[in-house]
N, CA, C and O atoms as CSV, one atom per row, in Angstrom:
chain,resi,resn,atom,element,x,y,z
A,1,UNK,N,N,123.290,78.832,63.511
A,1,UNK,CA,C,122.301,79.278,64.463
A,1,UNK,C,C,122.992,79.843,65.693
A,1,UNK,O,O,122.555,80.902,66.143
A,2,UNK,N,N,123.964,79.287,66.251
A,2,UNK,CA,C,124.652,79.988,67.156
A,2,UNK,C,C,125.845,81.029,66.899
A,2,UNK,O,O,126.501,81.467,67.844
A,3,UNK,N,N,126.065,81.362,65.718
A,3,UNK,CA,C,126.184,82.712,65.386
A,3,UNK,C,C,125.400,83.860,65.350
A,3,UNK,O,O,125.766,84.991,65.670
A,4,UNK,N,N,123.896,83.393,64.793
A,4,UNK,CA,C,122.833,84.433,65.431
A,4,UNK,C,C,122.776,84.595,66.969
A,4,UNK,O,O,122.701,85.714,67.477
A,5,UNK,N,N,122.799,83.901,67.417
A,5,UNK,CA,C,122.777,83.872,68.615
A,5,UNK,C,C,123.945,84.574,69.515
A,5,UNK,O,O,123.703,85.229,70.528
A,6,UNK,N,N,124.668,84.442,69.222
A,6,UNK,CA,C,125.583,85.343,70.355
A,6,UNK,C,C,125.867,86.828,69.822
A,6,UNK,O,O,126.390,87.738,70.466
A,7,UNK,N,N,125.334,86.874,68.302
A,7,UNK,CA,C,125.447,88.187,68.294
A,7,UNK,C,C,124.057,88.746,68.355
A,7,UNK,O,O,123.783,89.772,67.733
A,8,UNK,N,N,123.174,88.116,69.078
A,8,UNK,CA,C,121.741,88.178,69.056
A,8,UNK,C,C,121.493,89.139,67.864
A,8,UNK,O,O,121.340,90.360,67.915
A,9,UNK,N,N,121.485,88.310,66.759
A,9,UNK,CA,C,121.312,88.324,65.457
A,9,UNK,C,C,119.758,87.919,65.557
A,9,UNK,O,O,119.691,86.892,66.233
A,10,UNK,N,N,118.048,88.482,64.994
A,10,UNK,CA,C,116.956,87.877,64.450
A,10,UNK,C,C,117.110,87.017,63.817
A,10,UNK,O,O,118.259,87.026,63.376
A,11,UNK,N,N,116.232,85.743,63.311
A,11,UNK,CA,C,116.848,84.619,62.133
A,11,UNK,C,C,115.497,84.128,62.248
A,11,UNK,O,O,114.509,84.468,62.899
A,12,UNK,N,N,115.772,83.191,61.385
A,12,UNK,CA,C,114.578,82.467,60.617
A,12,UNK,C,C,114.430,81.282,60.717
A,12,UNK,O,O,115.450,80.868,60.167
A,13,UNK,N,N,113.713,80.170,61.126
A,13,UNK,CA,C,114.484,78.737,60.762
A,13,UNK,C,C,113.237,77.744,60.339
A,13,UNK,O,O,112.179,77.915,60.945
A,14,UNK,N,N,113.293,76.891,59.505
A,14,UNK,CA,C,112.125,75.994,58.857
A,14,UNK,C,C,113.037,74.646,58.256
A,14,UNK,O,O,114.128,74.533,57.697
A,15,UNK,N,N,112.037,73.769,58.665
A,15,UNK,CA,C,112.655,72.666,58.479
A,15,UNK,C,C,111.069,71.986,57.497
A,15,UNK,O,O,109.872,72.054,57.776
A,16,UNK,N,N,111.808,71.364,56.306
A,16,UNK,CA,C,110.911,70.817,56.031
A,16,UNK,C,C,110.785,69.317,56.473
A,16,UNK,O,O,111.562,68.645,57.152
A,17,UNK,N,N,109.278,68.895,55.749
A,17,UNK,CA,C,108.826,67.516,56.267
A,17,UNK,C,C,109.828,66.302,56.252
A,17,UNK,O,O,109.871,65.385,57.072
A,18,UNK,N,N,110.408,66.439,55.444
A,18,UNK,CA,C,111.615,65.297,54.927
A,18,UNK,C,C,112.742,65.706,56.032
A,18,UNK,O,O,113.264,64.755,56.614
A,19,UNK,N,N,113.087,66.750,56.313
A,19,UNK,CA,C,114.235,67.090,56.921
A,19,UNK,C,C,115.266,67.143,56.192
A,19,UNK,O,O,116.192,67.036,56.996
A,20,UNK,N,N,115.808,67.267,54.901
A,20,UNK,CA,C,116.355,67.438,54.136
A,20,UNK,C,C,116.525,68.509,53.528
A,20,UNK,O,O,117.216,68.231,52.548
A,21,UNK,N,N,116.212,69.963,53.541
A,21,UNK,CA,C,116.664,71.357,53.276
A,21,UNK,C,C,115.944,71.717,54.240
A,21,UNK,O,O,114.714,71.705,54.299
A,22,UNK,N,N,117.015,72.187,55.358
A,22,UNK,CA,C,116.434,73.427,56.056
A,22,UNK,C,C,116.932,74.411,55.630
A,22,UNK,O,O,117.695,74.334,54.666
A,23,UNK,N,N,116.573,75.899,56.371
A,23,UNK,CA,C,116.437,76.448,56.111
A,23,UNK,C,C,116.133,78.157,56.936
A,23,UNK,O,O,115.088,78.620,57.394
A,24,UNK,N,N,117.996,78.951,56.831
A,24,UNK,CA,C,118.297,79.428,58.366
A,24,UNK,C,C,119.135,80.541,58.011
A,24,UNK,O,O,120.323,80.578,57.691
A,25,UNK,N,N,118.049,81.663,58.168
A,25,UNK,CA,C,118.949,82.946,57.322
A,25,UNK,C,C,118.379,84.181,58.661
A,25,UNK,O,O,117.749,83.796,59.645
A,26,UNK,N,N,118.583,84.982,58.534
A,26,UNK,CA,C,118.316,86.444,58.528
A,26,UNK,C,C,116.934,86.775,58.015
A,26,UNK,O,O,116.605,86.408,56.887
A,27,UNK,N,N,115.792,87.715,59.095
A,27,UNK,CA,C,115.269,87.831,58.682
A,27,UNK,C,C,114.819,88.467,57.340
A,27,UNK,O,O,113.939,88.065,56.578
A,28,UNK,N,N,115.514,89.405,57.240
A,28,UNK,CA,C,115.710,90.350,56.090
A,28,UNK,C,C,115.624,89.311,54.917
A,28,UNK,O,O,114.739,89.441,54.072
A,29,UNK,N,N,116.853,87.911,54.825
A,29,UNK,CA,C,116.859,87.196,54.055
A,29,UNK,C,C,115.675,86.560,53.722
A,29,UNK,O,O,115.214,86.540,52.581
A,30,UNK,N,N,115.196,86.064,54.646
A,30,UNK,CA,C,114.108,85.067,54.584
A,30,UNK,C,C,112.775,85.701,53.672
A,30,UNK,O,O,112.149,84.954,52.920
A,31,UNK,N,N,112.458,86.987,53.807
A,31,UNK,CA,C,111.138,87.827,53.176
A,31,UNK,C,C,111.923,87.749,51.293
A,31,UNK,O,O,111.178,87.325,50.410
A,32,UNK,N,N,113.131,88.112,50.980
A,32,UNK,CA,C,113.943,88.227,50.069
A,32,UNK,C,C,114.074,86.490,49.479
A,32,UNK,O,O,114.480,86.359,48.324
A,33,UNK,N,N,113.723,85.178,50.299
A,33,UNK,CA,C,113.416,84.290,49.605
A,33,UNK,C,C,112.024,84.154,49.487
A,33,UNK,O,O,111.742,83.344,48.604
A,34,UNK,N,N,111.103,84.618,50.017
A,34,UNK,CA,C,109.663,84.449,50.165
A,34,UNK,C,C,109.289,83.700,50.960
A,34,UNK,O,O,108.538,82.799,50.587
A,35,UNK,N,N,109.610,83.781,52.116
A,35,UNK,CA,C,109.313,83.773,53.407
A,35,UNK,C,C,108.528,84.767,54.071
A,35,UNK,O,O,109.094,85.612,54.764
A,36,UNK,N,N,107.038,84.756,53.906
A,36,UNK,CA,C,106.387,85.574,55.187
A,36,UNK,C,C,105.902,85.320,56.414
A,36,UNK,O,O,105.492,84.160,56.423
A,37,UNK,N,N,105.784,85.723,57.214
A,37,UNK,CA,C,105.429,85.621,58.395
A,37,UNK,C,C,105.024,86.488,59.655
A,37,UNK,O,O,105.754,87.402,60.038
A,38,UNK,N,N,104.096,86.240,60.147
A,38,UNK,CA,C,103.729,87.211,61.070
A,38,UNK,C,C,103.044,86.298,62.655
A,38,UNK,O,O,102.029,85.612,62.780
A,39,UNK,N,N,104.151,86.694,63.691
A,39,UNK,CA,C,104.011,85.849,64.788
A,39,UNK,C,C,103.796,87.085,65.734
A,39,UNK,O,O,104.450,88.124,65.644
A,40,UNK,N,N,102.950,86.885,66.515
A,40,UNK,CA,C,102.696,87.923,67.970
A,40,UNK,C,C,102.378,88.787,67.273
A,40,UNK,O,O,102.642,89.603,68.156
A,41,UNK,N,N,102.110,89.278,66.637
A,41,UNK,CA,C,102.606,90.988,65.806
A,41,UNK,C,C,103.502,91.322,64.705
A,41,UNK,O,O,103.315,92.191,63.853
A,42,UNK,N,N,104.406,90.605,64.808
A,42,UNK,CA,C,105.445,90.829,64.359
A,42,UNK,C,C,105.217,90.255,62.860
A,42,UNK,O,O,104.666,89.173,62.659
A,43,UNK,N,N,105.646,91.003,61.946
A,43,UNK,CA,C,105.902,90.270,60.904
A,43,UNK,C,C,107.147,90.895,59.719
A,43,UNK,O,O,107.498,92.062,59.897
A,44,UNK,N,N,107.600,90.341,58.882
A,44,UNK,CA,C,108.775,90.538,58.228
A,44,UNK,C,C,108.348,91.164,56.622
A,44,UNK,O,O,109.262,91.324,55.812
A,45,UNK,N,N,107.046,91.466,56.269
A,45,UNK,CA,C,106.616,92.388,55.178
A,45,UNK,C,C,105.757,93.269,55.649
A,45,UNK,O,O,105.337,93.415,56.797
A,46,UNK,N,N,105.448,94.036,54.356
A,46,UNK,CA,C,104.568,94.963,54.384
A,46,UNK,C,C,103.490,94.554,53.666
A,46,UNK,O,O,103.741,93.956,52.620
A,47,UNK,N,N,102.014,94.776,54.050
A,47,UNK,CA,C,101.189,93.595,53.800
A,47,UNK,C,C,100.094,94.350,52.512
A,47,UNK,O,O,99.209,93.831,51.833
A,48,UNK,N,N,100.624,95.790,52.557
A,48,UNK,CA,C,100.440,96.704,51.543
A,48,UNK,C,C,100.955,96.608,50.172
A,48,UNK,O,O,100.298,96.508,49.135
A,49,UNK,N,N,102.423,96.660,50.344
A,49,UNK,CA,C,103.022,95.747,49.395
A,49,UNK,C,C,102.379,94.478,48.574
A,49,UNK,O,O,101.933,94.291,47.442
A,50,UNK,N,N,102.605,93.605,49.937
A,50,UNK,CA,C,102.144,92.277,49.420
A,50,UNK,C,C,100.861,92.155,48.411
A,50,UNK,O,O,101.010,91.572,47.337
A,51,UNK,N,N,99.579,92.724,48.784
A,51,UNK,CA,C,98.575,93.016,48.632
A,51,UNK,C,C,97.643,91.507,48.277
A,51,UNK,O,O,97.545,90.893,49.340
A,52,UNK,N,N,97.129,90.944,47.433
A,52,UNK,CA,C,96.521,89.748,47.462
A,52,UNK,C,C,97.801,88.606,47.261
A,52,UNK,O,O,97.514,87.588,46.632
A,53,UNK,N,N,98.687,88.702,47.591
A,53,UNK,CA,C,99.782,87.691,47.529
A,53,UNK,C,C,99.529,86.902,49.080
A,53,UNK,O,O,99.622,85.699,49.322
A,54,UNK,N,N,99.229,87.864,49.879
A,54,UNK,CA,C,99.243,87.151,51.650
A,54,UNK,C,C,98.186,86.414,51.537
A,54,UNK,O,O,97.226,86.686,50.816
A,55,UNK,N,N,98.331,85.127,52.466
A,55,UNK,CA,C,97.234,84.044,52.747
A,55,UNK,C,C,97.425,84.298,54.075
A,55,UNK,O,O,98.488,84.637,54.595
A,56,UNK,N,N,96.439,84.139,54.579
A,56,UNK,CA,C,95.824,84.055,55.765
A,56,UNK,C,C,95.870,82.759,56.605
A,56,UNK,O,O,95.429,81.879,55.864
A,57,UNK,N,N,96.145,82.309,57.616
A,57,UNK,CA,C,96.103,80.539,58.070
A,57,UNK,C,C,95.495,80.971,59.414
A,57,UNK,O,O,95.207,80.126,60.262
C-alpha cells in the first residue's frame, strides 16, 4: 500500500469479514479479478459492457 502511495499509484483495497485474505491491487487489476465499483462517480467498468451482470446496492 505504500508503494501505491508514493508513487501515487490508484489501488484497491478490501478486507474481508474474517480478515484473512485481503485484498490490494491496482485498479486496472481489481475489475480483471471482478471487482466493480463505482464511488463519487467514479467507477472501474464499463457498465455497457457489463450489461445485466451490475447489481445495484
Amino acid at each position: 500500500m505504500s508503494d501505491f502511495a508514493v508513487k501515487q499509484t490508484p489501488f484497491f483495497f478490501l478486507v474481508d469479514f474474517e480478515l484473512q485474505k485481503p485484498v490490494l491491487c491496482t485498479l486496472d487489476q481489481a475489475s480483471a479479478l471482478g471487482y466493480f465499483f463505482e464511488i463519487k462517480g467514479f467507477r472501474n467498468f464499463d457498465q455497457k459492457k457489463l450489461g445485466d451482470l451490475f447489481v445495484h446496492y
